[in-house]
C-alpha positions in Angstrom: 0.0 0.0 0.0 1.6 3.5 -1.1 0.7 6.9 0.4 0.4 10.0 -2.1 0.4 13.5 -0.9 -2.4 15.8 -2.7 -3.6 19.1 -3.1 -7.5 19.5 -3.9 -10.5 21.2 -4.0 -13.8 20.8 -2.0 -17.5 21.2 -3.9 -17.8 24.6 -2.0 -14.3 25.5 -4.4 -12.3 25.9 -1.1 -8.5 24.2 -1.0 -7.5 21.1 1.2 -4.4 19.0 1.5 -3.4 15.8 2.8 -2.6 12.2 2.1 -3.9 8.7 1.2 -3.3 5.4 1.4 -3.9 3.2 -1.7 -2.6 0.4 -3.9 -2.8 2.4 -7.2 -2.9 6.4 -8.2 -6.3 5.2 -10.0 -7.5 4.2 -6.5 -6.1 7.2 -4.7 -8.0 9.1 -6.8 -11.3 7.2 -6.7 -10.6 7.2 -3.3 -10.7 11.2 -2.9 -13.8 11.9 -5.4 -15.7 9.8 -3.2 -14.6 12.4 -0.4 -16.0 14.9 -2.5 -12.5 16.1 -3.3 -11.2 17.5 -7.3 -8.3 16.3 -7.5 -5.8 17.0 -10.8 -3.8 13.8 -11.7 -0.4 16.4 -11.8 -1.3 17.2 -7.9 -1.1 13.5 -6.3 2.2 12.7 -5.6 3.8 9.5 -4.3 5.3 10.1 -0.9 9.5 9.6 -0.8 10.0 5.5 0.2 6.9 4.6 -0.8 5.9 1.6 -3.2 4.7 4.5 -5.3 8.4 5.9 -5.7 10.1 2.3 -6.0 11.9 2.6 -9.4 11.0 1.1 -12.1 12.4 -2.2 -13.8 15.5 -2.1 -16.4 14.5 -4.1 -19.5 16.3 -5.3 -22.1 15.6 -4.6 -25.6 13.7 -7.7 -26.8 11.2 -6.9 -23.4 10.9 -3.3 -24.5 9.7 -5.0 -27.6 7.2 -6.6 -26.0 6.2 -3.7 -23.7 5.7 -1.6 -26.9 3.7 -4.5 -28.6 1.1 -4.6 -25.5 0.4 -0.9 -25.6 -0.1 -0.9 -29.8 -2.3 -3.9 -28.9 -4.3 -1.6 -26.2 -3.7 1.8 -27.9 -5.3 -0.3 -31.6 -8.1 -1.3 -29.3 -9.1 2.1 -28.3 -9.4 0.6 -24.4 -8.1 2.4 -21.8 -4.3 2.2 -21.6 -3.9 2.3 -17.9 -6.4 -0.3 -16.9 -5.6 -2.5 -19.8 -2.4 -2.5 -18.7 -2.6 -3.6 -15.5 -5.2 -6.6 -16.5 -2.1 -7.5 -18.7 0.4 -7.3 -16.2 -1.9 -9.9 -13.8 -1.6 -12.3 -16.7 1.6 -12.1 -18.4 4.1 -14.4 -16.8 7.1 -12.1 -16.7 7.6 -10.1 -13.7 9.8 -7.6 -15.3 7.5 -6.8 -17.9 4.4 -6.8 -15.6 5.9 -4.4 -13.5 7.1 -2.1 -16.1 3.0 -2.4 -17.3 1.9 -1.2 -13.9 5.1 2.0 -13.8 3.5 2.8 -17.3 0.2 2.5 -15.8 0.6 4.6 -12.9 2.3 7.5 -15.0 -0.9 7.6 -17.5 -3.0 7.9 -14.4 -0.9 10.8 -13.2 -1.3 12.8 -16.6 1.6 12.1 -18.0 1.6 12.3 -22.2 2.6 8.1 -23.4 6.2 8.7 -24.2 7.0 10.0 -20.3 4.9 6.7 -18.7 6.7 4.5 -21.1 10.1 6.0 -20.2 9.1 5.5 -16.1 8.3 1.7 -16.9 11.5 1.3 -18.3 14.3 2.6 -20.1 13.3 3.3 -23.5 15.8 4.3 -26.6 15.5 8.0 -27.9 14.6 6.5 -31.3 11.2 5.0 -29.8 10.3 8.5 -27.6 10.8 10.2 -31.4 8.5 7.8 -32.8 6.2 8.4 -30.2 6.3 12.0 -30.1 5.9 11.8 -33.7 2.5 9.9 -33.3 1.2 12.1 -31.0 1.4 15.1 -33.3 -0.4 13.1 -36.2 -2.4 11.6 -33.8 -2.1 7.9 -34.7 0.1 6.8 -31.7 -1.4 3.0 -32.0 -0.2 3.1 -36.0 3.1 4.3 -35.4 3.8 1.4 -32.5 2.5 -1.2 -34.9 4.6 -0.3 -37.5 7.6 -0.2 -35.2 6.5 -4.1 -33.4 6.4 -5.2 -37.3 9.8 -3.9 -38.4 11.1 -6.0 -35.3 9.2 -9.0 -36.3 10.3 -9.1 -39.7 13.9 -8.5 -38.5 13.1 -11.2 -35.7 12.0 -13.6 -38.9 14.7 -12.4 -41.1 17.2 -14.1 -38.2 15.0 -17.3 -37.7 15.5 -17.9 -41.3 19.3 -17.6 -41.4 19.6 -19.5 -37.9 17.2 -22.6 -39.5 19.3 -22.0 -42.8 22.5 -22.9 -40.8 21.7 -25.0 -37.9 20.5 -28.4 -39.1 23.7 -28.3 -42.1 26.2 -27.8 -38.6 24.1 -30.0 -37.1 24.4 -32.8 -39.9 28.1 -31.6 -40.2 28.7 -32.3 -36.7 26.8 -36.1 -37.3 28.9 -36.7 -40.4 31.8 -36.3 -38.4 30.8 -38.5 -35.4 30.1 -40.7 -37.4 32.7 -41.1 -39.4 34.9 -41.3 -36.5 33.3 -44.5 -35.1 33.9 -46.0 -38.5 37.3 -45.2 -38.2 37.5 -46.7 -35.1 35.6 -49.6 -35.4 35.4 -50.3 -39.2 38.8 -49.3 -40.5 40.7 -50.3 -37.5 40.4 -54.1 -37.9 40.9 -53.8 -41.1 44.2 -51.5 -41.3 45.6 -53.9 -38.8 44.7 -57.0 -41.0 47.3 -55.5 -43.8 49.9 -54.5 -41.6 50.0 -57.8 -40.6 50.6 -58.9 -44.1 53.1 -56.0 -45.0 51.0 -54.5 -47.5 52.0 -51.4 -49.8 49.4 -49.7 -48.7 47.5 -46.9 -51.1 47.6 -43.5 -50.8 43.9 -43.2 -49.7 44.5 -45.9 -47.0 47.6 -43.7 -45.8 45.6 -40.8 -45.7 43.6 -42.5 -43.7 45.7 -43.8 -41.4 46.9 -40.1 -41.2 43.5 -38.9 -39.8 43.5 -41.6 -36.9 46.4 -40.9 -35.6 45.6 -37.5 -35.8 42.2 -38.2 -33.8 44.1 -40.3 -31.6 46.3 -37.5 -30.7 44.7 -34.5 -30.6 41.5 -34.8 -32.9 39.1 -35.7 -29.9 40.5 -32.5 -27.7 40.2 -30.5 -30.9 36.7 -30.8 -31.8 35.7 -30.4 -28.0 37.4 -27.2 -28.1 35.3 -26.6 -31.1 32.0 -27.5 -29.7 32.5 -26.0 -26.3 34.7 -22.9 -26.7 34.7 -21.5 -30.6 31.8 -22.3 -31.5 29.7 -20.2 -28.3 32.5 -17.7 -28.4 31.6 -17.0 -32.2 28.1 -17.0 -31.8 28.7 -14.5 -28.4 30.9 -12.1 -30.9 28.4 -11.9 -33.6 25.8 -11.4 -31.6 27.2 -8.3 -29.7 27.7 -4.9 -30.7 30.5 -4.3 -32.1 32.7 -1.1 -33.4 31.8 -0.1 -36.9 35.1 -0.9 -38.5 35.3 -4.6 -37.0 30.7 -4.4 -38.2 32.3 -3.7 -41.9 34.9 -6.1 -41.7 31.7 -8.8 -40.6 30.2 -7.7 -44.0 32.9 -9.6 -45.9 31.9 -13.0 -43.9 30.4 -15.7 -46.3 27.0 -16.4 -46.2 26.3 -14.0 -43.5 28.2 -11.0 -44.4 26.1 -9.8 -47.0 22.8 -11.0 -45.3 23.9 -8.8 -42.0 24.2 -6.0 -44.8 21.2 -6.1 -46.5 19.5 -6.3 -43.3 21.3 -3.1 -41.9 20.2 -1.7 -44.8 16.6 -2.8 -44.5 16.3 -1.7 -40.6 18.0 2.2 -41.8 15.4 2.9 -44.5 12.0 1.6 -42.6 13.6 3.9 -39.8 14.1 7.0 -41.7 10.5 5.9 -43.6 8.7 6.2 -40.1 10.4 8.9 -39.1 9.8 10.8 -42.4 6.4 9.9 -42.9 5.3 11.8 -39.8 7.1 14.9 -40.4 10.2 14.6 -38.7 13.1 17.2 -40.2 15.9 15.2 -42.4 18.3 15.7 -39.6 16.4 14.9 -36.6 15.3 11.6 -38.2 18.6 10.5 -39.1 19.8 11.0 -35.3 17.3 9.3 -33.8 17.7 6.9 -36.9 21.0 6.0 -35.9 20.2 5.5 -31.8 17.7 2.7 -32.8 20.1 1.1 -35.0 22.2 -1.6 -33.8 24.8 -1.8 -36.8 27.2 0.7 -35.5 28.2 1.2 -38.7 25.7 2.7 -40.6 24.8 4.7 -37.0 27.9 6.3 -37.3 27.4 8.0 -40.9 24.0 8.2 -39.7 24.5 11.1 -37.1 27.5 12.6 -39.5 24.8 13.3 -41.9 23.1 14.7 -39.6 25.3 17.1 -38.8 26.1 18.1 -42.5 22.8 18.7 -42.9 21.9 20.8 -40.7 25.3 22.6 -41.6 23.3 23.3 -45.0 24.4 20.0 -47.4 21.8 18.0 -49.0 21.1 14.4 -48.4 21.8 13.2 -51.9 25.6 14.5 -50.9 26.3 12.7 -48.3 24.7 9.4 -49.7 27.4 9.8 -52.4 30.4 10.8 -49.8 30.0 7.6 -47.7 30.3 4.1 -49.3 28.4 2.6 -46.1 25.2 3.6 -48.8 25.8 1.4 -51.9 25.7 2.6 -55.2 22.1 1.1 -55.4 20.8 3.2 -52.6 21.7 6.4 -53.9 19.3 6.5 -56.9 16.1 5.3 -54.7 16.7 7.8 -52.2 17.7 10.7 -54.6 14.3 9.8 -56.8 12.3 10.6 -53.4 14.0 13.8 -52.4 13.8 15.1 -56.3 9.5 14.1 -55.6 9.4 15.7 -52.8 8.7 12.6 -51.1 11.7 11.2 -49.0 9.5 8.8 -47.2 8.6 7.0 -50.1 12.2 6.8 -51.3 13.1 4.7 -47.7 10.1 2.5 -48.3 11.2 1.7 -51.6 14.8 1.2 -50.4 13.2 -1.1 -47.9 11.5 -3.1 -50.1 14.4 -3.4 -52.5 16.7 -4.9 -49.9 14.4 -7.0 -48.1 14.1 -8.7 -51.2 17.6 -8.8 -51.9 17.9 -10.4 -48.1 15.0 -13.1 -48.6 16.7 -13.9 -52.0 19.9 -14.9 -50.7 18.5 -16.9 -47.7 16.3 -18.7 -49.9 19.7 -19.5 -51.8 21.2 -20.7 -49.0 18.1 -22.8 -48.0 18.3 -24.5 -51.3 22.3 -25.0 -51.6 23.7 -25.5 -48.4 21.5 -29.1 -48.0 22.9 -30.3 -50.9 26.4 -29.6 -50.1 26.4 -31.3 -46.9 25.2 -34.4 -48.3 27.3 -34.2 -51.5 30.0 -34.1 -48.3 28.6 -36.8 -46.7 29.0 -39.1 -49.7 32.1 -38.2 -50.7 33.4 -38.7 -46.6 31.6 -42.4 -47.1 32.8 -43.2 -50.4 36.8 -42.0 -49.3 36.3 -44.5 -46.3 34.7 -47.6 -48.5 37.8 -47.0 -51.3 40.6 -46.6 -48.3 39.5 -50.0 -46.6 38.7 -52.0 -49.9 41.3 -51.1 -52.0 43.5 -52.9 -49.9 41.1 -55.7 -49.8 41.3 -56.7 -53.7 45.0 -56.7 -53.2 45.4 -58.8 -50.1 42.5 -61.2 -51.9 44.6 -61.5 -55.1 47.8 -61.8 -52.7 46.2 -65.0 -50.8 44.6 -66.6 -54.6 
């Protein structure tokens, strides 16, 4: 129970202070019109070391997400925000995320505008306040937080594609090569000591195979453990993270995922400027607030230097040609919106272009990177059948 100090009127217009107990502000202040007090949102205050001051819960991005998704849900609705949060935040199962409901909540039912109670219920980037603040001068706040959820879900579906594109090839990668050890052990083995026995000249593809068990026996073993256990989380941890922009450009060059990560940079920068745009935002404003809700530090960086230049007086179309962080292909989509008058509709265009260009090259790698693996697999199966029975036919000819 929380205690809020307040200053009010009485129904014969005459002031009164004091303070009341209650679970919510929303209760406070039912509490006090039932008292026959007028009471303005802005003049009930949380007491100091209260449950109404505690401070609100840190979230992460992808919860910030989801914060934003349950008010564009409510705000689409047309229900009341601040009650429909906190029947949300009795059901969802996340305590973090409930309690940031009930901060946002509480700061609607103070009278503060949406972009202040979503700040109180968490931290939020300055890209999402912009968009917000941009809403609330068109007045389509629920449209603009949709728009914003759907750009993360199609980044969010952009990634579950290139994850499922990879995984099960590493994973049948990883099965190839267990099992083509135990072969080695408990095929080839036998069989490698049967022609020693007869002092065979062995082949070359026999040798080469004796080669890779004593290498397993040696150090192979130890070596793919390090693999599994160490590289292979340690990569996925350093591609994941942020990282500066020279070692982000340098990730570009990667095969298979470079240019994927670049596309998709490119995809998350123009529906960002697009939103931005769309609702009026000046050119440099946009691209600074752009650039805070990017996470390719990269293209953030020549972001908020074109900001700067233009507000020094340069055009867009300049700095698009000064920085090769915008390909040669962006330039002309971009440049045919500014000459119309209608830069948003260049960045959706852009958008569309590489989004396309993204989806085409994970559907490549859908369709090739199967086939490789098992063209793999046979050749690993047919090198151990020809290393063992080319032996064989000699030894048998040998014994006739």
């Amino acid at each position: 129970m929380a205690e809020f100090a307040y200053k009010a009127k009485r129904s014969d217009g005459q002031p009164a202070t004091g303070r009341v107990r209650a679970a919510t502000i929303g209760e406070a202040l039912a509490r006090l019109a039932a008292e026959g007090l007028l009471v303005e949102a802005e003049n009930l205050v949380p007491l100091p070391g209260e449950a109404g001051q505690k401070s609100p819960p840190q979230l992460s991005s992808r919860e910030t997400v989801e914060l934003v998704e349950a008010v564009a849900d409510l705000a689409g609705s047309e229900l009341p925000l601040g009650a429909g949060l906190r029947a949300a935040a009795e059901e969802i199962p996340r305590r973090r995320i409930a309690a940031a409901m009930r901060c946002v909540a509480d700061g609607l039912d103070r009278g503060k505008p949406l972009h202040e109670a979503l700040d109180a219920g968490g931290t939020i980037p300055p890209h999402l306040r912009g968009l917000i603040l941009a809403g609330l001068r068109t007045g389509r706040v629920a449209h603009v937080l949709e728009e914003l959820v759907a750009l993360d879900r199609d980044r969010l579906e952009l990634r579950r594609r290139i994850i499922a594109a990879l995984v099960y090839p590493a994973f049948l990668l990883i099965v190839v090569c267990f099992c083509f050890l135990m072969a080695q052990i408990y095929i080839a083995r036998p069989f490698v000591a049967i022609f020693n026995d007869f002092g065979l000249d062995l082949p070359a593809a026999t040798r080469l195979l004796l080669a890779l068990m004593s290498w397993t026996e040696a150090s192979g073993l130890w070596t793919l453990a390090i693999l599994l256990l160490v590289v292979l989380p340690a990569s996925v941890v350093f591609l994941a993270a942020p990282k500066p922009a020279a070692v982000q450009r340098a990730c570009y060059r990667l095969p298979i995922l470079g240019p994927l990560w670049h596309w998709q940079s490119l995809v998350d920068f123009s529906r960002l400027m697009q939103l931005f745009l769309e609702r009026q935002v000046p050119m440099a404003q946009s691209l600074r607030w752009t650039a805070d809700g990017l996470r390719w530090s990269d293209l953030a960086e020549v972001s908020r230097a074109c900001a700067g230049e233009v507000e020094a007086g340069e055009s867009f179309s300049t700095c698009l040609a000064r920085y090769e962080e915008f390909p040669a292909s962006l330039r002309p989509v971009i440049e045919s919106g500014l000459a119309a008058q209608d830069p948003a509709e260049g960045f959706a265009a852009a958008a569309d272009m590489y989004r396309r260009r993204a989806g085409v090259d994970v559907t490549l790698w859908e369709s090739i990177l199967p086939p490789l693996i098992l063209l793999f697999v046979a050749a690993s199966l047919g090198f151990l059948i020809v290393a063992v029975l080319l032996p064989m036919t000699k030894l048998v000819s040998l014994l006739s």
